[in-house]
TIFIRO-139453 format. One record per residue (C-alpha): x, y negated, z. Coordinates in steps of 0.5 Angstrom, whole numbers. Each point is the difference from the previous one (the first is absolute). Last residue first. Example, Ala and Ser with C-alpha at 12.3 -4.5 7.8 and 13.67 -1.06 7.14 Angstrom:
    px    py    pz
    27     2    14
    -2     7     2
//
This chain:
    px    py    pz
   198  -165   371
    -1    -2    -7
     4     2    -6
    -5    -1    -6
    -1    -7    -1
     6    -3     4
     4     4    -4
    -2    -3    -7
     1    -7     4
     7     2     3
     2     3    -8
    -1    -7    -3
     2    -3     5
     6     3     0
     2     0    -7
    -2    -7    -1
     6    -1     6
     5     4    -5
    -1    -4    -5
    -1    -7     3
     8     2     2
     1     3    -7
     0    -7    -2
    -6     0    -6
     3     3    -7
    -2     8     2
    -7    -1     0
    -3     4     5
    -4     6    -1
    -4     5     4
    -2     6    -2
    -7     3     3
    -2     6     2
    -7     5     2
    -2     6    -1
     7     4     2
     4     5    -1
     0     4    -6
    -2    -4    -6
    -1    -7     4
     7     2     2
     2     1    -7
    -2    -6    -3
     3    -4     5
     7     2    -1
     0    -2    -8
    -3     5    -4
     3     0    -7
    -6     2    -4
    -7    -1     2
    -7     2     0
     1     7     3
     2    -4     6
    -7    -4     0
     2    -7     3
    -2    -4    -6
     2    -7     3
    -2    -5     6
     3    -7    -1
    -1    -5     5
     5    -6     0
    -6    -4    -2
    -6     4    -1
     0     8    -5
     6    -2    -3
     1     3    -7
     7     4    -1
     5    -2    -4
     5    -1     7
    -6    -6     2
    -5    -2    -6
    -5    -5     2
     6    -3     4
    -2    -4     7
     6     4     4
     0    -4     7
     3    -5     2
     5     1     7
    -1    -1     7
    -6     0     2
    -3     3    -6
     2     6     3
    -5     2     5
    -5    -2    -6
     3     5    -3
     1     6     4
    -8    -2     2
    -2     2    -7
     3     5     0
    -2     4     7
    -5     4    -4
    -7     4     3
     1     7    -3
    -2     0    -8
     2     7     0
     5    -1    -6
     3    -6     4
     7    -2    -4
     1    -6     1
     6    -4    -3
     3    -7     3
     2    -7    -2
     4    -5     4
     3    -6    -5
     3    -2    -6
     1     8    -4
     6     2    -4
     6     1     5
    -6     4     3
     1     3     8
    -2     7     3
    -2     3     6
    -5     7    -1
    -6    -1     6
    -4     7     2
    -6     1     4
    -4     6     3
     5     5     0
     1     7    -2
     4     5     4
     7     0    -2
     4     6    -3
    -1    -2    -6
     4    -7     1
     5     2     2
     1     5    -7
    -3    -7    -4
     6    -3     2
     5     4    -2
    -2     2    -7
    -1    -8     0
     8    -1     2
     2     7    -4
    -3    -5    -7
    -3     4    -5
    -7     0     5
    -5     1    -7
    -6    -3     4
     4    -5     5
     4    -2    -5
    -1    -7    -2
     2    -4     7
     6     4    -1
     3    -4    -5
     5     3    -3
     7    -3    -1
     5     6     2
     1    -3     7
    -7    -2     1
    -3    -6    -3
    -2    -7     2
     7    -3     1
     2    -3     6
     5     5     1
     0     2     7
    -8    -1    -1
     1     5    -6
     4     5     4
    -5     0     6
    -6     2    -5
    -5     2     5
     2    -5     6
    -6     0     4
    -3     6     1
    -6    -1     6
    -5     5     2
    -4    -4     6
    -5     3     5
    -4    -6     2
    -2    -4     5
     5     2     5
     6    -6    -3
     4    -1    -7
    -2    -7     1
     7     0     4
     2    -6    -2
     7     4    -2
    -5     5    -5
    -2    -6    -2
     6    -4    -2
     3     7    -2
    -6     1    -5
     0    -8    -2
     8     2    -2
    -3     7    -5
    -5    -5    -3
     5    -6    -2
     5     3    -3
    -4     2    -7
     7     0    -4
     1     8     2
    -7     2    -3
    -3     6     5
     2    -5     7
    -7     1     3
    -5     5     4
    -4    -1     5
    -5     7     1
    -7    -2     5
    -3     6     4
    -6    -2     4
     0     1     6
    -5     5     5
     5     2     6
     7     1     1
     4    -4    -4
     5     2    -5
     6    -5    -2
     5     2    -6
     5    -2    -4
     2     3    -7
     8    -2    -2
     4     2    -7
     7     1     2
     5    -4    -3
     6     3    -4
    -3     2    -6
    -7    -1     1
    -1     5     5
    -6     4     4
    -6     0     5
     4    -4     5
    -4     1     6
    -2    -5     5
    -5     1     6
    -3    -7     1
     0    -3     7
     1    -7     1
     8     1     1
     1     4    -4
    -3    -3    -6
     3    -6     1
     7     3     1
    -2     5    -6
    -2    -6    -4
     6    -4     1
     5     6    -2
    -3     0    -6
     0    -8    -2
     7     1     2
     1     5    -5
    -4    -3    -6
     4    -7     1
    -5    -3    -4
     1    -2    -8
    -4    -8    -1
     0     1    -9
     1    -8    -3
    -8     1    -4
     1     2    -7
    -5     7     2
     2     4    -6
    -6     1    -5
//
């Protein structure tokens, strides 16, 4: 279905150079793995010396999904991006459809399902940056749902690691409800805005972005999703909270 919702296009090449300022400033080491027509596409990174965990943001795959890509900039901007942690951040993965405000790419084709076959050249070039990354420890996909009414999340935990879930929502109960649907995006939930879905790859088809990482370069990762019908500022600051709590619990100085 098309998301009904009025669309919110983002200013993509503002929004670029507001990511490289910021990034520069605290910093990250910016490259531009490749292009989306016209814009390039953006990977940042921060290592630090020492024993850190390795943490992977990424945001901005659905073009009507503003609020992810904003909440990193503001992030990024407050600085949370700090010694803690060794940081991998690709925060516009689908530039023209942000431009656009619609969810998929160019050529309408949704790049969140094509991490498997890899038809599409953003996705193709993604996953080549990817790979030439160490693992990491923890990994957060920023989404948002036209369909949903309040804060959900998927877990994927395959190693049962201690798990950040449950305190990612109590976070943002703060400021929006949270999903309290049985069934959430065709899927059993496992607790209130908690769903944790078959997580083997080879049980799957059209692997979303999460799904590859948990194949190839993580063992723990969340996707986080605000309900696009709430003001965007209360988006946005869900997202943060939501991404600071599961940081405070695995990033420590």
């Amino acid at each position: 279905m098309v998301n009904p919702l009025p669309r919110t296009p983002l200013d993509v090449a503002r929004l670029l150079a507001q990511f490289r300022t910021h990034a520069t400033k605290a910093g990250f080491r910016i490259e531009d793995y490749g292009r989306a027509d016209a814009f390039p596409l953006l990977a940042l990174t921060r290592r630090v010396a020492g024993i850190k965990p390795r943490i992977y943001l990424s945001a901005g795959i659905h073009g009507d999904e503003p609020a992810p890509p904003l909440a990193l900039l503001e992030l990024l901007q407050a600085g949370c991006f700090d010694d803690r942690a060794t940081w991998f951040l690709c925060p516009v993965l689908n530039p023209i459809g942000l431009q656009n405000g619609h969810r998929e790419d160019a050529a309408q084709r949704d790049l969140n399902r094509d991490y498997q076959d890899r038809h599409t050249p953003e996705v193709r070039q993604h996953t080549a940056w990817l790979e030439r990354q160490p693992p990491f420890d923890l990994t957060l996909c920023l989404h948002e749902d036209w369909e949903s009414h309040g804060f959900y999340l998927y877990e994927l935990n395959p190693e049962s690691r201690p798990g950040l879930a449950d305190a990612m929502i109590d976070a943002v109960r703060e400021v929006m409800p949270i999903e309290s649907a049985d069934v959430i995006d065709g899927r059993k939930a496992d607790a209130p805005g908690i769903i944790r879905p078959v997580s083997d790859p080879l049980l799957r088809q059209n692997w979303p972005e999460a799904i590859y990482l948990r194949h190839f370069h993580t063992t723990l990762s969340y996707t986080l999703e605000t309900p696009s019908a709430l003001p965007l500022e209360t988006r946005v600051a869900a997202m943060r909270l939501a991404v600071t709590t599961a940081l405070k619990h695995t990033a420590r100085c």
